[in-house]
Predicted model as a PDB file, atoms N, CA, C, CB and O in Angstrom, pLDDT in the B-factor column:
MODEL        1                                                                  
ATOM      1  N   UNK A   1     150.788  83.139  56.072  1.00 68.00           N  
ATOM      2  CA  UNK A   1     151.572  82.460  57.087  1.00 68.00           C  
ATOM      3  C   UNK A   1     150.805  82.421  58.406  1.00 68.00           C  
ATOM      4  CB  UNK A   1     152.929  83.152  57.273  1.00 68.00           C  
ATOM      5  O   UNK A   1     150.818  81.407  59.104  1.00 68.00           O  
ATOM      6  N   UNK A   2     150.148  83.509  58.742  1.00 71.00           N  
ATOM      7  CA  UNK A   2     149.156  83.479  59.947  1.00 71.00           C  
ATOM      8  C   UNK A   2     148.361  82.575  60.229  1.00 71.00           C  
ATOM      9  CB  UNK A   2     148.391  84.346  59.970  1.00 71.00           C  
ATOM     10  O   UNK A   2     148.141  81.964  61.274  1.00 71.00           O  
ATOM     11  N   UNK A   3     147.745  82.504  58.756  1.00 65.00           N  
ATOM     12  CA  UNK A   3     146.205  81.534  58.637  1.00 65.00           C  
ATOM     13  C   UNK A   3     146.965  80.084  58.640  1.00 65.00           C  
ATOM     14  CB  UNK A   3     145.022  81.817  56.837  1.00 65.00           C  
ATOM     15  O   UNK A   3     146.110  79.222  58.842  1.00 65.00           O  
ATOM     16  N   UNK A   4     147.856  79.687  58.536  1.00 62.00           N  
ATOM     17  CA  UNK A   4     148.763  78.309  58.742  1.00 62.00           C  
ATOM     18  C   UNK A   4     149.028  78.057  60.216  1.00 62.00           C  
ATOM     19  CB  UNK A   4     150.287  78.410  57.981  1.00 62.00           C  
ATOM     20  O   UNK A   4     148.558  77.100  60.830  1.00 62.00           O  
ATOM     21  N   UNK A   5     149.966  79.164  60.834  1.00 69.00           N  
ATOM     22  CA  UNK A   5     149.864  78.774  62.004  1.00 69.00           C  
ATOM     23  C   UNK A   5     149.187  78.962  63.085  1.00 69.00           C  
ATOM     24  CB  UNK A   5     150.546  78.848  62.249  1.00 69.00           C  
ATOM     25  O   UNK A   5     149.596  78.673  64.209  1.00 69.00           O  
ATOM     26  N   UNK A   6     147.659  79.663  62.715  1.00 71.00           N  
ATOM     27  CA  UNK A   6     146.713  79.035  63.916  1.00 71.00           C  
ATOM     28  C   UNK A   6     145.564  78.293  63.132  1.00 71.00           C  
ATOM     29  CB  UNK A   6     145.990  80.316  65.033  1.00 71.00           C  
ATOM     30  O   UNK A   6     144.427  78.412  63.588  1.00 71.00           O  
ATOM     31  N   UNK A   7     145.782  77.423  61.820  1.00 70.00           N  
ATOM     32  CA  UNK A   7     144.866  76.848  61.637  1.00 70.00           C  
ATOM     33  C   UNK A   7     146.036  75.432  61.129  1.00 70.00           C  
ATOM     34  CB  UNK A   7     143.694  77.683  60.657  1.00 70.00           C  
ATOM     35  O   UNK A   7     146.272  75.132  59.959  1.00 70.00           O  
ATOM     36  N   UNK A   8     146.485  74.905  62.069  1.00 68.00           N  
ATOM     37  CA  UNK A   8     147.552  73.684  61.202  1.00 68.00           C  
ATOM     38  C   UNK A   8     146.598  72.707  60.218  1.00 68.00           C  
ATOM     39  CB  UNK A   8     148.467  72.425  62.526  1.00 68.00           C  
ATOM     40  O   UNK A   8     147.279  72.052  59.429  1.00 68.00           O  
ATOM     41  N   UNK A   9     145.221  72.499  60.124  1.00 68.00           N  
ATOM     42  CA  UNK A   9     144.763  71.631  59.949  1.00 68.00           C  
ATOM     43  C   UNK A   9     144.658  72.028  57.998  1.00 68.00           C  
ATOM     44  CB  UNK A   9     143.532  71.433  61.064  1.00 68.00           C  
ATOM     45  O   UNK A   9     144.482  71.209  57.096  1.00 68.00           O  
ATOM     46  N   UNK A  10     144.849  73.623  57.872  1.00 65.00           N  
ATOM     47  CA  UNK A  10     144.717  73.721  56.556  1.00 65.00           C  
ATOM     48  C   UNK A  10     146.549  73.184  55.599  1.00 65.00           C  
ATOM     49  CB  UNK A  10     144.117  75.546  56.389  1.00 65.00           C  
ATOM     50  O   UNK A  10     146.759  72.734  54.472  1.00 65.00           O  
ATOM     51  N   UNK A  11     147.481  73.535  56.742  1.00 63.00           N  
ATOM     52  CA  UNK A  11     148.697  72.955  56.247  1.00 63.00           C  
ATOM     53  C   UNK A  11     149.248  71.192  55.601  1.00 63.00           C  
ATOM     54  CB  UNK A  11     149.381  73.279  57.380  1.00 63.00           C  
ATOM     55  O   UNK A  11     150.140  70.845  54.827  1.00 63.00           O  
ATOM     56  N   UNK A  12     148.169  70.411  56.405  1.00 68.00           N  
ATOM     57  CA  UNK A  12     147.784  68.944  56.183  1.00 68.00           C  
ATOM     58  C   UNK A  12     147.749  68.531  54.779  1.00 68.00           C  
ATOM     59  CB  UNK A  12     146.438  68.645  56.754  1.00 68.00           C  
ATOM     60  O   UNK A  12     147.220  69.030  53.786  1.00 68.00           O  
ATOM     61  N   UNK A  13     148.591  67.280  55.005  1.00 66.00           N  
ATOM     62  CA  UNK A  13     148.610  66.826  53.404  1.00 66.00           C  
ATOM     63  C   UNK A  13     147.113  66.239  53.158  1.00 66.00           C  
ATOM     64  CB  UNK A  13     149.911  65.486  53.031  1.00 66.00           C  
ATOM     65  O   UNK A  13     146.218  66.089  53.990  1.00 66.00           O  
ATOM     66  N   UNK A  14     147.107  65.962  51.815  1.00 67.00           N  
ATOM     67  CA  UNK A  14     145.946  65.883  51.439  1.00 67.00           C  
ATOM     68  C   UNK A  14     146.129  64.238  50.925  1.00 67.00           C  
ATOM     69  CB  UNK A  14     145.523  67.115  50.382  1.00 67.00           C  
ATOM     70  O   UNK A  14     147.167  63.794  50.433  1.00 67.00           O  
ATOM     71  N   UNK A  15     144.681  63.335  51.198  1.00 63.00           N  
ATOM     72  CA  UNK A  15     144.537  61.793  51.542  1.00 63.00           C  
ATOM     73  C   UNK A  15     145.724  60.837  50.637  1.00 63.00           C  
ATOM     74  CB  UNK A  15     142.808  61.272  51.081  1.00 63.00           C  
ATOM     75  O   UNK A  15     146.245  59.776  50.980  1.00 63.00           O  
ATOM     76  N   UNK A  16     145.974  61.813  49.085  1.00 60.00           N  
ATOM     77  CA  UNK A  16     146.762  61.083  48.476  1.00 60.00           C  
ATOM     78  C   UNK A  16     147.901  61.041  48.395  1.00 60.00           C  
ATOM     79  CB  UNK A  16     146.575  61.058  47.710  1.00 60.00           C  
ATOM     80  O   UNK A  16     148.563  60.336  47.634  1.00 60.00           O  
ATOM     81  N   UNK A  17     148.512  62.302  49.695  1.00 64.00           N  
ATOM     82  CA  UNK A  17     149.807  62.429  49.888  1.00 64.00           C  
ATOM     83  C   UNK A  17     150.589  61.309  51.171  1.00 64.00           C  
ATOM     84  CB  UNK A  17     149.899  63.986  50.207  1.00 64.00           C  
ATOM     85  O   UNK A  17     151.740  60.892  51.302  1.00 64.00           O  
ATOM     86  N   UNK A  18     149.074  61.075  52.120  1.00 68.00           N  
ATOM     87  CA  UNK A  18     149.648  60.066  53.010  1.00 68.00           C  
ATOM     88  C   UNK A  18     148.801  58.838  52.598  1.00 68.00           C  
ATOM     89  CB  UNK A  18     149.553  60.459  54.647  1.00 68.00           C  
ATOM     90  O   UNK A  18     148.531  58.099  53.544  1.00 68.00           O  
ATOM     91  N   UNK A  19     148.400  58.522  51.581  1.00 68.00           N  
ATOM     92  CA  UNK A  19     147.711  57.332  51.509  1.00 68.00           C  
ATOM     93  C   UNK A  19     148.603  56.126  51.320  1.00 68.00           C  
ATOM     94  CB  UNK A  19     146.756  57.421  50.468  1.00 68.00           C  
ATOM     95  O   UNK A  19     149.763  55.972  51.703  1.00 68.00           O  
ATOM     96  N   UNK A  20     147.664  55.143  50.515  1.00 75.00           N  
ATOM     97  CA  UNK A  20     148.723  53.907  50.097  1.00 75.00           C  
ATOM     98  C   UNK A  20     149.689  53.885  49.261  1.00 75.00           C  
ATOM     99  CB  UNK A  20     148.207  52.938  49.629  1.00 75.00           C  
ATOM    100  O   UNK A  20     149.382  53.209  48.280  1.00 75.00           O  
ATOM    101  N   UNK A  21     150.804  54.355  49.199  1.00 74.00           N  
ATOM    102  CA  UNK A  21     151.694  54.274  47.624  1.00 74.00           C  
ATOM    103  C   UNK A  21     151.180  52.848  46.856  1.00 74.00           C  
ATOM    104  CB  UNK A  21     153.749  54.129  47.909  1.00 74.00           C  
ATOM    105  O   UNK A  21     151.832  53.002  45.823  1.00 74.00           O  
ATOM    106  N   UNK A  22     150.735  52.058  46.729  1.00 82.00           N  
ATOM    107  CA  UNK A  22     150.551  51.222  45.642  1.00 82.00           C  
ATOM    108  C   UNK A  22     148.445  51.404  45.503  1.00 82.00           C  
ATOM    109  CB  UNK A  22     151.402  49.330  46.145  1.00 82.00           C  
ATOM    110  O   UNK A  22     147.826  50.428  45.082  1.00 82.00           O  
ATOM    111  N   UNK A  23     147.972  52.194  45.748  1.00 82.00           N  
ATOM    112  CA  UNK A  23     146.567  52.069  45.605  1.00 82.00           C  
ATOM    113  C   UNK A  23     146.651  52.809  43.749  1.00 82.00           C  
ATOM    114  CB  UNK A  23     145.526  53.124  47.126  1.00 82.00           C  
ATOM    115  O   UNK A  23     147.437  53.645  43.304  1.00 82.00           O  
ATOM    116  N   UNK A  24     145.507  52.075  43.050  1.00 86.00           N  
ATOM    117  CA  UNK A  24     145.459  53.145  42.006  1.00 86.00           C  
ATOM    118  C   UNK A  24     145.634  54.470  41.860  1.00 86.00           C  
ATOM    119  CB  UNK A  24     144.622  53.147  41.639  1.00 86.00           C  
ATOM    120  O   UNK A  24     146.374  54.745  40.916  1.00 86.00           O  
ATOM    121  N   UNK A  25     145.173  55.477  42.521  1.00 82.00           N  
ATOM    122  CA  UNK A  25     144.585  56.785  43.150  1.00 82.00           C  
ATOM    123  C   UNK A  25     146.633  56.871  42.894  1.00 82.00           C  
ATOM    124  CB  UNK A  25     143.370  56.818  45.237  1.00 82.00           C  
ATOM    125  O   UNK A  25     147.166  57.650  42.104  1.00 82.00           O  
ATOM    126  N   UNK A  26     147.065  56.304  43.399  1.00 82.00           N  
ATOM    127  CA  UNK A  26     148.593  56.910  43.181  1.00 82.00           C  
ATOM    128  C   UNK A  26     148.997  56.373  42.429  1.00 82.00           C  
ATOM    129  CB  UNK A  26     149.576  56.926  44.085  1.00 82.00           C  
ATOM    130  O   UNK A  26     150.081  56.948  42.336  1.00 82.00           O  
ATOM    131  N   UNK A  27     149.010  55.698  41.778  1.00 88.00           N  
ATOM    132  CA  UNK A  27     149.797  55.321  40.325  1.00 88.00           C  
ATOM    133  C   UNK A  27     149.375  55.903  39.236  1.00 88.00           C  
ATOM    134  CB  UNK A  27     149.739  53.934  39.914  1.00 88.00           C  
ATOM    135  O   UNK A  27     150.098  55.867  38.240  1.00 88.00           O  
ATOM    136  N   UNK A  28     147.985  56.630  39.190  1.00 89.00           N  
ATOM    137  CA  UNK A  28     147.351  57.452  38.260  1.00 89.00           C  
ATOM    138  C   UNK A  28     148.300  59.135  38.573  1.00 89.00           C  
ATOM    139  CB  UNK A  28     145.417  57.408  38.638  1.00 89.00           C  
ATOM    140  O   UNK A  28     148.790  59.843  37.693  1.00 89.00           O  
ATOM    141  N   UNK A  29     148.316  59.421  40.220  1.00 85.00           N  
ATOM    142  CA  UNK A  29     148.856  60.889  39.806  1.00 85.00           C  
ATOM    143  C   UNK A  29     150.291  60.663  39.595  1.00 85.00           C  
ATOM    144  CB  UNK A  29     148.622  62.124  40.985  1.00 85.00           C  
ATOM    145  O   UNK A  29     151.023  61.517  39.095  1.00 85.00           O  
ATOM    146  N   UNK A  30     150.841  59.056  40.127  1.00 89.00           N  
ATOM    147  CA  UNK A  30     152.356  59.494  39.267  1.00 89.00           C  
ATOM    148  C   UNK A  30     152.417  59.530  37.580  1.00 89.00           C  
ATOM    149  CB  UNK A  30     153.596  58.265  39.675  1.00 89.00           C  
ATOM    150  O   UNK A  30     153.127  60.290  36.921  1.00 89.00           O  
ATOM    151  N   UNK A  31     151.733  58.780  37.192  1.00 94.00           N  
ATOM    152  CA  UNK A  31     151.215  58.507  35.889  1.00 94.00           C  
ATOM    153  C   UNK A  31     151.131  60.037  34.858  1.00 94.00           C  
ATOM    154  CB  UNK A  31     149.640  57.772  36.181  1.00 94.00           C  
ATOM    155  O   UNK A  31     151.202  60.353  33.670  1.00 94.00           O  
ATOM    156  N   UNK A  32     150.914  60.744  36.351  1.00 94.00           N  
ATOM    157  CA  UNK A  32     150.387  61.654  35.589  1.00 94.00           C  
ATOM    158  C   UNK A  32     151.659  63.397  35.241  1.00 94.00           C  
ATOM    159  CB  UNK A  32     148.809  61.901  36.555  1.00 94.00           C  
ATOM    160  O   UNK A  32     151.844  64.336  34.467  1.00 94.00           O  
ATOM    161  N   UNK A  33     152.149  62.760  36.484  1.00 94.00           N  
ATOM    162  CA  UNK A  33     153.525  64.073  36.661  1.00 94.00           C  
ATOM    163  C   UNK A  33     154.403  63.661  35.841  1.00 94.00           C  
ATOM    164  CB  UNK A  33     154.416  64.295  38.207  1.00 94.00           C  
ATOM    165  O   UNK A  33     155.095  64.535  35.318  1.00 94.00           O  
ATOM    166  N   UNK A  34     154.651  62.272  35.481  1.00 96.00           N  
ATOM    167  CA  UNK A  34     155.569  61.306  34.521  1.00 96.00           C  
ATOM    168  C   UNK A  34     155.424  62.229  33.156  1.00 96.00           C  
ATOM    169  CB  UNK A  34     154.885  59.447  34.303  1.00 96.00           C  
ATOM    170  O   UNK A  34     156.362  62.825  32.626  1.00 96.00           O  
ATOM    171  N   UNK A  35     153.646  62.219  32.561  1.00 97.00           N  
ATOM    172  CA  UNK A  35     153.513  62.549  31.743  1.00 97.00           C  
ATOM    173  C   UNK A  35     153.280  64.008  31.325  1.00 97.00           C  
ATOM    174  CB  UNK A  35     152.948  61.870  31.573  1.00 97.00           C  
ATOM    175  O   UNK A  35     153.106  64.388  30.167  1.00 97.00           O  
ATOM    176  N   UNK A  36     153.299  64.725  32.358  1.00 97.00           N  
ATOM    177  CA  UNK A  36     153.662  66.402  32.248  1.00 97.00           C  
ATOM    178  C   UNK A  36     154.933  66.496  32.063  1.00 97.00           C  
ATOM    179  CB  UNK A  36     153.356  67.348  33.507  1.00 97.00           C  
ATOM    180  O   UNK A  36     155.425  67.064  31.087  1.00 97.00           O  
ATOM    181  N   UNK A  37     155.709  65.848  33.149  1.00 97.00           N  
ATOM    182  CA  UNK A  37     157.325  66.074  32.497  1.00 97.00           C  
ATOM    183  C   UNK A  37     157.803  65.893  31.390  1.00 97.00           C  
ATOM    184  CB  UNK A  37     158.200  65.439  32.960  1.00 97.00           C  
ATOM    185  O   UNK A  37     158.580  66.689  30.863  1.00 97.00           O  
ATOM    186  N   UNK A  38     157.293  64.488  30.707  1.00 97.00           N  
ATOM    187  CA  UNK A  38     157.611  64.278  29.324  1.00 97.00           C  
ATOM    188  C   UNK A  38     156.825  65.725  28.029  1.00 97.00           C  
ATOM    189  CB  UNK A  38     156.892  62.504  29.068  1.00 97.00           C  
ATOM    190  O   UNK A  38     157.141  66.102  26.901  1.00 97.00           O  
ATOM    191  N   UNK A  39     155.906  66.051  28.861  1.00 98.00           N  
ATOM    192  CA  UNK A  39     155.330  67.289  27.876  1.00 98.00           C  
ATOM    193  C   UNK A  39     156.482  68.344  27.566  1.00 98.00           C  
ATOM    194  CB  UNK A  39     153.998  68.187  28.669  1.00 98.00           C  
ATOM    195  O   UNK A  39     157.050  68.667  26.523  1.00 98.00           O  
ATOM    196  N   UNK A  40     156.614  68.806  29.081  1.00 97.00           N  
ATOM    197  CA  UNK A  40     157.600  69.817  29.053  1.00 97.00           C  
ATOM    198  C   UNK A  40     159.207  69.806  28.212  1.00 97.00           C  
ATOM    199  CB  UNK A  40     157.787  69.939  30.445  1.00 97.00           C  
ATOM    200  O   UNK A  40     159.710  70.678  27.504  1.00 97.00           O  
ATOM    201  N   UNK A  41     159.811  68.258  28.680  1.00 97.00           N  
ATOM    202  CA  UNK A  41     161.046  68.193  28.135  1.00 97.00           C  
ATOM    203  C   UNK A  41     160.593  67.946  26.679  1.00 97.00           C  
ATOM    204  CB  UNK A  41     162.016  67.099  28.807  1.00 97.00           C  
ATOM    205  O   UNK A  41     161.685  68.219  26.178  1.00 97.00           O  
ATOM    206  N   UNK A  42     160.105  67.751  26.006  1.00 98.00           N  
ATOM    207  CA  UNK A  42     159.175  67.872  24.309  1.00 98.00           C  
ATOM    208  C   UNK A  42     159.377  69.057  23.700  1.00 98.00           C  
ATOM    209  CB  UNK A  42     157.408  67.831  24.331  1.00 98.00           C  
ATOM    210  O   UNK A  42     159.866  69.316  22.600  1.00 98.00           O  
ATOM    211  N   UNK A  43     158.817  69.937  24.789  1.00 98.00           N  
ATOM    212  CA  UNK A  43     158.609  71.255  24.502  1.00 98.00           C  
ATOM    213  C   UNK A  43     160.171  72.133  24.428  1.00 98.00           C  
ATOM    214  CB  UNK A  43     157.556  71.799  25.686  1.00 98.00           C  
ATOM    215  O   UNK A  43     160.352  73.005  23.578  1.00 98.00           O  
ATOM    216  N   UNK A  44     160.910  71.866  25.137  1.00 98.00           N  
ATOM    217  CA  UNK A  44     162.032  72.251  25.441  1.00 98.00           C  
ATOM    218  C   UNK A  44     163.343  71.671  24.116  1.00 98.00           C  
ATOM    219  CB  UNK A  44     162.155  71.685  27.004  1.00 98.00           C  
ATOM    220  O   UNK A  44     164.118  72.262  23.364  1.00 98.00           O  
ATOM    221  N   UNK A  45     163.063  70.459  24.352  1.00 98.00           N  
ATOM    222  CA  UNK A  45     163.701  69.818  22.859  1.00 98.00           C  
ATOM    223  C   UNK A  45     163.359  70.733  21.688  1.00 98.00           C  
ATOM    224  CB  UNK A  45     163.016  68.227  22.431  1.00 98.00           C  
ATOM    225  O   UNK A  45     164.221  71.191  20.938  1.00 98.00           O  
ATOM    226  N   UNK A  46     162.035  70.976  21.570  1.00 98.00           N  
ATOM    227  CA  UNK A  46     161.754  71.681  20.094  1.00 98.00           C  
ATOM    228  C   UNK A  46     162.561  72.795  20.061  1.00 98.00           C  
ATOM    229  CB  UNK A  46     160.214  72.179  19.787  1.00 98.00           C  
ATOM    230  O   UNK A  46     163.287  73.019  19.092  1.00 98.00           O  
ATOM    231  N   UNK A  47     162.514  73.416  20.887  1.00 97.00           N  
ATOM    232  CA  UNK A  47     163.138  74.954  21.403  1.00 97.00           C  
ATOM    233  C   UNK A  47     164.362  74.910  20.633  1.00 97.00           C  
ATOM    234  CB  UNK A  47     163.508  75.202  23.225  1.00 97.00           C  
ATOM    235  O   UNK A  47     164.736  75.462  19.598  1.00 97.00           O  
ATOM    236  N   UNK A  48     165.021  73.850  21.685  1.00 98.00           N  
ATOM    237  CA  UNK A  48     166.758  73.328  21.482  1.00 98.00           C  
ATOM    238  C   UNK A  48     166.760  72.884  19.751  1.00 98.00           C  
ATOM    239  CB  UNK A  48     167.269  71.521  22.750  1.00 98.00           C  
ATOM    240  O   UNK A  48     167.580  73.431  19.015  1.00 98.00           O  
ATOM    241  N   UNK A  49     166.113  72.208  19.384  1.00 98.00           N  
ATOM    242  CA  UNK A  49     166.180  72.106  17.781  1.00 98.00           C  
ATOM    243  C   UNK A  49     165.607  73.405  16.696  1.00 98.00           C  
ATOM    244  CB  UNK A  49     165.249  70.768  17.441  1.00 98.00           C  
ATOM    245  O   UNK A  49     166.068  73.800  15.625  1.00 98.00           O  
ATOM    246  N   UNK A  50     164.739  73.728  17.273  1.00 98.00           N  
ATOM    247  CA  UNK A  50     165.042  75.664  16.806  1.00 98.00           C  
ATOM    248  C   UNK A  50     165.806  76.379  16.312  1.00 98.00           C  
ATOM    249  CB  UNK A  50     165.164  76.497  17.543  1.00 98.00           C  
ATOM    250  O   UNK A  50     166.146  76.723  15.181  1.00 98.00           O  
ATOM    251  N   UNK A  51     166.197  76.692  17.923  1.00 98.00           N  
ATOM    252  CA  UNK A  51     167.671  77.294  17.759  1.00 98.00           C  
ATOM    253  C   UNK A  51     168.820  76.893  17.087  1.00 98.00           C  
ATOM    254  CB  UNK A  51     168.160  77.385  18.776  1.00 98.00           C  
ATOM    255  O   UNK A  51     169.645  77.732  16.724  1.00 98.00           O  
ATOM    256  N   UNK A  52     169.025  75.232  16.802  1.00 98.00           N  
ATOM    257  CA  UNK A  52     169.995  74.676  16.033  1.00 98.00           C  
ATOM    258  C   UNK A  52     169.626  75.313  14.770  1.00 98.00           C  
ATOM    259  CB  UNK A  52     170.051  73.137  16.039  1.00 98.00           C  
ATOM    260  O   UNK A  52     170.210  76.286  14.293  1.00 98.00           O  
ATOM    261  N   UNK A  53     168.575  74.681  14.230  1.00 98.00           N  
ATOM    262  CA  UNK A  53     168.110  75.093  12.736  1.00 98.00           C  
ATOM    263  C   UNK A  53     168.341  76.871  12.504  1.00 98.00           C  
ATOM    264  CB  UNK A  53     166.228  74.630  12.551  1.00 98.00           C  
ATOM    265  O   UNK A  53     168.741  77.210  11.390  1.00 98.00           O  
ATOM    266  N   UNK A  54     168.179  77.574  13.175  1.00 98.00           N  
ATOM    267  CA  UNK A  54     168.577  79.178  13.376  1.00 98.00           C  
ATOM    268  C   UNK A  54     170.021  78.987  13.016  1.00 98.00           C  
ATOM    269  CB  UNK A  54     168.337  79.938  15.079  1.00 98.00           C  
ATOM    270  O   UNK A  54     170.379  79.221  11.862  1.00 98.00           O  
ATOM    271  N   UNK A  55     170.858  78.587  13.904  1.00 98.00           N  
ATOM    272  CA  UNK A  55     172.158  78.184  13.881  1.00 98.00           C  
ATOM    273  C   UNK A  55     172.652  78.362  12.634  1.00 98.00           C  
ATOM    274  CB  UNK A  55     172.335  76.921  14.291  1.00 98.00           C  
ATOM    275  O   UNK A  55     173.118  79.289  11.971  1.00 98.00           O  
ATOM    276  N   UNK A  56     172.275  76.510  12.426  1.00 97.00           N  
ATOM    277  CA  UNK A  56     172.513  76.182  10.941  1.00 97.00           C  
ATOM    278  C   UNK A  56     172.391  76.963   9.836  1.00 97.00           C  
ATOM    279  CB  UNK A  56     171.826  75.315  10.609  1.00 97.00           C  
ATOM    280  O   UNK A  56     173.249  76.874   8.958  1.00 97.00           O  
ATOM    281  N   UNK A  57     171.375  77.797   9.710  1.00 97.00           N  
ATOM    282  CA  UNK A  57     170.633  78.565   8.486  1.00 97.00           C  
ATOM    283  C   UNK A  57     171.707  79.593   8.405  1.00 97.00           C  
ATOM    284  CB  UNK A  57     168.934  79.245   8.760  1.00 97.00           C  
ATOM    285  O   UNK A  57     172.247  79.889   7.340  1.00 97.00           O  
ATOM    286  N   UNK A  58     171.958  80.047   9.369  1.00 96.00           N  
ATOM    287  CA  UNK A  58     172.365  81.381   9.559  1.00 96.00           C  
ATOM    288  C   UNK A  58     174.451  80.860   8.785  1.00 96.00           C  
ATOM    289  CB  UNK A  58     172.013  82.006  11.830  1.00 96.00           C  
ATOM    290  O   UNK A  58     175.194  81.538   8.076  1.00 96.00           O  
ATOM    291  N   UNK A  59     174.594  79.892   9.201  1.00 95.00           N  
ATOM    292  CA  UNK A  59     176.277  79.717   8.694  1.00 95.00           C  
ATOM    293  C   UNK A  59     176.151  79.259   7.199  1.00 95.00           C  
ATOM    294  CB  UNK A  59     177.283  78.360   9.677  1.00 95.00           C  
ATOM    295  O   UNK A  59     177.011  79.715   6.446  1.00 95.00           O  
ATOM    296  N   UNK A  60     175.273  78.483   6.695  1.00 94.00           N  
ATOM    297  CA  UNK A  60     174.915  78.072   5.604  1.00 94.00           C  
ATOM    298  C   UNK A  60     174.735  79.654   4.850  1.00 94.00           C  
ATOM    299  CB  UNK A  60     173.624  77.025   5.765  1.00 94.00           C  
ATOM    300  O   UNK A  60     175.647  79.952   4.078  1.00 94.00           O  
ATOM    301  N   UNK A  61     173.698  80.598   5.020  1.00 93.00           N  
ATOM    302  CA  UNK A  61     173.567  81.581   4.679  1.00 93.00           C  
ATOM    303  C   UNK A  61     175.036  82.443   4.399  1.00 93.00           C  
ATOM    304  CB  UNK A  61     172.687  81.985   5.544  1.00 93.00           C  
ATOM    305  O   UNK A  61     175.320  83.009   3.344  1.00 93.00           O  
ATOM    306  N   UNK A  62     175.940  82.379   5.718  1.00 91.00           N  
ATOM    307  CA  UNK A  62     177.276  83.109   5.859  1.00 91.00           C  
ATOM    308  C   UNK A  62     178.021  82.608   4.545  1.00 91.00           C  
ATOM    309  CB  UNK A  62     178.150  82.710   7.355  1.00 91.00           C  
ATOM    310  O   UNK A  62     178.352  83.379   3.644  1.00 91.00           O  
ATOM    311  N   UNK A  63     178.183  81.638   4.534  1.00 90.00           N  
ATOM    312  CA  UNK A  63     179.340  80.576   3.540  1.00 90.00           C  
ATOM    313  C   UNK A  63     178.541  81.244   1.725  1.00 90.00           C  
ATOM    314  CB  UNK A  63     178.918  77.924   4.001  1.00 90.00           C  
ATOM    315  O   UNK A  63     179.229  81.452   0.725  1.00 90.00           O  
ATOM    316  N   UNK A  64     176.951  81.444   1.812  1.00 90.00           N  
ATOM    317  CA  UNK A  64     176.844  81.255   0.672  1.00 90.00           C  
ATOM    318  C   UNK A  64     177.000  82.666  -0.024  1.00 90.00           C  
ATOM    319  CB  UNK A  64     175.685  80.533   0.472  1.00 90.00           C  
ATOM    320  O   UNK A  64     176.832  83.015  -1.193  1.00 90.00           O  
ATOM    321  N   UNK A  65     177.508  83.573   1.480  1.00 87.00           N  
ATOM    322  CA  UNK A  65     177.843  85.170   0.540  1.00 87.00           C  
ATOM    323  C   UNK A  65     179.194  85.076   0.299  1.00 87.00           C  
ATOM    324  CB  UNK A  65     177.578  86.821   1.412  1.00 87.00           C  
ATOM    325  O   UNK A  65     179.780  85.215  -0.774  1.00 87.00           O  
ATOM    326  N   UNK A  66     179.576  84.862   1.237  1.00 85.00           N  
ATOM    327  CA  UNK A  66     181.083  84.734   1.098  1.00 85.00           C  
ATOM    328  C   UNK A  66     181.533  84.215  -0.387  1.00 85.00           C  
ATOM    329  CB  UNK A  66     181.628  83.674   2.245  1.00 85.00           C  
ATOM    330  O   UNK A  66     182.594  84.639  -0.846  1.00 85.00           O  
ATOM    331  N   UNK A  67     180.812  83.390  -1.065  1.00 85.00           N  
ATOM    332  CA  UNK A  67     181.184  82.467  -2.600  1.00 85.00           C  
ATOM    333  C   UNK A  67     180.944  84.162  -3.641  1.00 85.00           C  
ATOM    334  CB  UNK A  67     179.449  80.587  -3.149  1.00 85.00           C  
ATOM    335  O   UNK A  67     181.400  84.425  -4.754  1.00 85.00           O  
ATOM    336  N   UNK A  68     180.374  84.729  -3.041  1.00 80.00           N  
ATOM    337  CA  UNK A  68     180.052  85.590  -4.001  1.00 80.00           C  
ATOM    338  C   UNK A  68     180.481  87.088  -3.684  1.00 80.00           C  
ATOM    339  CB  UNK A  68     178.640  85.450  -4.220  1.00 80.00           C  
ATOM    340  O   UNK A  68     179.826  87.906  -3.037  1.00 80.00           O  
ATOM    341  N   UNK A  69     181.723  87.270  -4.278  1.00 73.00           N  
ATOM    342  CA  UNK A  69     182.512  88.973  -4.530  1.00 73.00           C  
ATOM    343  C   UNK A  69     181.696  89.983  -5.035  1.00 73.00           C  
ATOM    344  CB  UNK A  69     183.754  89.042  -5.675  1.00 73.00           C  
ATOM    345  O   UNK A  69     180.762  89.732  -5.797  1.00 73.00           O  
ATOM    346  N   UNK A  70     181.996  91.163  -4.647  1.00 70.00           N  
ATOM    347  CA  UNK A  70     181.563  92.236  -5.546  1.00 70.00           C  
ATOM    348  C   UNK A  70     182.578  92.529  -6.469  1.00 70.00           C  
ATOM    349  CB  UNK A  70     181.193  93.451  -4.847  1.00 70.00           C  
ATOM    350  O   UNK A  70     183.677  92.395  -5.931  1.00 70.00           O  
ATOM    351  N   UNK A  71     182.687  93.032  -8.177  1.00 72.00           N  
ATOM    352  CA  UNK A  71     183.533  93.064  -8.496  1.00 72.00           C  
ATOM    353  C   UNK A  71     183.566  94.784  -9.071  1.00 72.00           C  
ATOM    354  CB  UNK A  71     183.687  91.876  -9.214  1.00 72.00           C  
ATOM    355  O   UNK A  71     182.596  95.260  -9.661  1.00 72.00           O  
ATOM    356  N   UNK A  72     184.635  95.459  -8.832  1.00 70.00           N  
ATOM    357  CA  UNK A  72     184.760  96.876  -8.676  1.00 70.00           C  
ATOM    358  C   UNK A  72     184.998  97.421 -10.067  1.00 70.00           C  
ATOM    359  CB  UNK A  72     185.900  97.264  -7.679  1.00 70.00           C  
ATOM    360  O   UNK A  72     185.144  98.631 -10.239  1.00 70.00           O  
TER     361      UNK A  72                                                      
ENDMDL                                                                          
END                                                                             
């Protein structure tokens, strides 16, 4: 926090944060956060379908003891 406020010049956005919104240079890094996000929510889906299949297995499994008594 020190080194920020007696050096403001390191706090400064950097050329592609104040540049042209329509120059290539920015349609490539939105291009590019677009396509990290889509990584992540991918990644997260699989997760979420995982855990379903866990789910699933696990009641399928329940139902298929249940068919079957011990007999005394």
């Amino acid at each position: 926090m020190l080194a920020v406020a007696l050096l403001p010049q390191i706090a400064a956005a950097c050329p592609v944060c104040y540049g042209d919104p329509n120059s290539n240079l920015m349609k490539g890094v939105s291009n590019g956060v677009l396509f990290l996000i889509g990584v992540i929510a991918f990644v997260q889906i699989g997760f979420i379908a995982l855990f379903v299949t866990f789910w699933l297995r696990a009641r399928a499994l329940a139902r298929r003891r249940e068919k079957f008594h011990l007999v005394h």
